[in-house]
C-alpha positions as CSV (number, residue, x, y, z in Angstrom):
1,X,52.6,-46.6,16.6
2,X,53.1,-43.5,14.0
3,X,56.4,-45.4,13.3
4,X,54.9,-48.5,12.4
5,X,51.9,-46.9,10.3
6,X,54.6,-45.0,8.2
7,X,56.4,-48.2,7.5
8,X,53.4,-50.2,6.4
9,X,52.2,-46.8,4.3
10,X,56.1,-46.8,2.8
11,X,55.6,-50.5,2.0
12,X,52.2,-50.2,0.1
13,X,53.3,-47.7,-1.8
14,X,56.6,-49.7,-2.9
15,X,54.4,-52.8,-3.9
16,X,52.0,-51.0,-5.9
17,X,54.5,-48.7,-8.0
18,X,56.0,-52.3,-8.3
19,X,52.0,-53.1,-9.9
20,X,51.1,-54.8,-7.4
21,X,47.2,-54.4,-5.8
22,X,46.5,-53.2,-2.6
23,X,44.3,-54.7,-0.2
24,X,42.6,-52.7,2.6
25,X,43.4,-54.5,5.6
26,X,39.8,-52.9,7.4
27,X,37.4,-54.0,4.0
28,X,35.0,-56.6,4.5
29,X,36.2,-60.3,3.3
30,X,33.4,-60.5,1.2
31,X,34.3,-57.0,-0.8
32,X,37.8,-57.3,-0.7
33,X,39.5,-58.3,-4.0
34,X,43.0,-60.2,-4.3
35,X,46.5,-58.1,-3.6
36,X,48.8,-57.5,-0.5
37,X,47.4,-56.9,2.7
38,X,49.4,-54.6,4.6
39,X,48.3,-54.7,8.3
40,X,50.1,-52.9,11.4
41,X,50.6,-55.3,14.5
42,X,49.2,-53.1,17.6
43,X,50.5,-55.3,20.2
44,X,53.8,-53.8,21.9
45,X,55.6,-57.3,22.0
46,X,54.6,-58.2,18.5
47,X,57.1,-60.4,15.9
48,X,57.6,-57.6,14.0
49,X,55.9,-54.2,13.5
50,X,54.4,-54.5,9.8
51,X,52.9,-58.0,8.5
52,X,52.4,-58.5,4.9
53,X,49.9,-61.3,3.6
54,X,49.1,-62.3,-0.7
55,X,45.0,-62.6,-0.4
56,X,44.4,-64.6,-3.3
57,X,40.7,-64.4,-5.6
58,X,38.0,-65.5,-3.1
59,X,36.7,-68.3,-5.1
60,X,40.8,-70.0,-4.7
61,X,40.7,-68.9,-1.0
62,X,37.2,-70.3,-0.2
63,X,38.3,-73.6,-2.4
64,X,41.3,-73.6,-0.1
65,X,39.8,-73.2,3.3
66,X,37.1,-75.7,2.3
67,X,39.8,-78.6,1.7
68,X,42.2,-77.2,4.9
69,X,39.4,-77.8,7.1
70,X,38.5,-81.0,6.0
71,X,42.1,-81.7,6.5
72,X,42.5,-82.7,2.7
73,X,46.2,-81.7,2.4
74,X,46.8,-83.5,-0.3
75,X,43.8,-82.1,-2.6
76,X,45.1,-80.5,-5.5
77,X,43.6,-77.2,-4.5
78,X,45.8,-77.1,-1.4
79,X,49.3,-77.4,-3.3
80,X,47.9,-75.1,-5.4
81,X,46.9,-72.5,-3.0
82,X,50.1,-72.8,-1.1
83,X,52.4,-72.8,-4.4
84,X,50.5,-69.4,-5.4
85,X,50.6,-67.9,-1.7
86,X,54.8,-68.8,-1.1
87,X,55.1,-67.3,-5.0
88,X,53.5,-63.7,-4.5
89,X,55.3,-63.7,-0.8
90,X,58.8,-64.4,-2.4
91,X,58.1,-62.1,-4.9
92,X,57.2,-59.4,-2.4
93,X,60.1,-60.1,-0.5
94,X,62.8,-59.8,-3.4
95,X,60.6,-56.1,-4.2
96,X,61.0,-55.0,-0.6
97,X,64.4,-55.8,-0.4
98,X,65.7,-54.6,-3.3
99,X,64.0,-51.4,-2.3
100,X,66.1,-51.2,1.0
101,X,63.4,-53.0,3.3
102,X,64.4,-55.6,6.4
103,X,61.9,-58.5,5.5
104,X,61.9,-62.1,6.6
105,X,59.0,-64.9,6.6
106,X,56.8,-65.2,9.7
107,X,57.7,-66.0,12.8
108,X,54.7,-66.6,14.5
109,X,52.9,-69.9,14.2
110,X,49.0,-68.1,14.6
111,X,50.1,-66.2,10.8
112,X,52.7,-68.8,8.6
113,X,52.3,-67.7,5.5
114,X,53.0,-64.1,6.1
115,X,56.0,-61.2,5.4
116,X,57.2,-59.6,8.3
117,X,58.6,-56.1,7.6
118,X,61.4,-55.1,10.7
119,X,62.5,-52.2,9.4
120,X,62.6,-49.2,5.7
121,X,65.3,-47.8,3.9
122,X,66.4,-44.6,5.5
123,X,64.9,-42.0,2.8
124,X,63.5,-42.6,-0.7
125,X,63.7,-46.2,-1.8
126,X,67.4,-47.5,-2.5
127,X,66.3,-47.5,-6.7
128,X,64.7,-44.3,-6.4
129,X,66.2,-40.8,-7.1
130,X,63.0,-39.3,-5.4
């Protein structure tokens, strides 16, 4: 477990020098601001040890959920949502690679728009001279 909370502390840290926010994974939903959420999977046969997920401003995500439950995939909102979501997670996964990280998209069905993190550069980031 100390293995897995060093990566996801090594992978915050790379997104935000990159200037991206940080989300607290623990915060309340209804404090939490917008930013990559950074979350540890506990369970010993998980997909992959750190999960990465773009929380978007709470009045797109609540716009979002509203329509998804209604089943209104076709609402504006919904493309929308989705189009921002696959952005920032590319995005993330072109910073975390470039910075020496093993990333791929989800695996597991229960979290599909997620980054799974397998694995850190050995050391400072491959860019750094830290």
């Amino acid at each position: 477990m100390a293995q897995r909370e060093s990566l996801a502390g090594r992978v915050r840290d790379e997104l935000a020098l990159a200037g991206l926010p940080i989300v607290a994974a623990d915060m309340s939903p209804h404090l939490r601001q917008s930013g990559a959420e950074v979350r540890v999977d506990k369970l010993a046969d998980c997909h992959a040890p750190v999960r990465v997920e773009w929380r978007t401003d709470r009045t797109l995500q609540e716009m979002f959920q509203r329509v998804a439950m209604a089943e209104q995939v076709d609402a504006p909102v919904f493309r929308h949502y989705q189009m921002v979501v696959e952005t920032m997670l590319q995005t993330m996964t072109e910073i975390l690679t470039a910075a020496g990280f093993t990333v791929r998209g989800s695996t597991n069905d229960f979290a599909p728009l997620t980054l799974e993190i397998l694995d850190g550069p050995r050391g400072a980031s491959s860019w750094s001279s830290r």
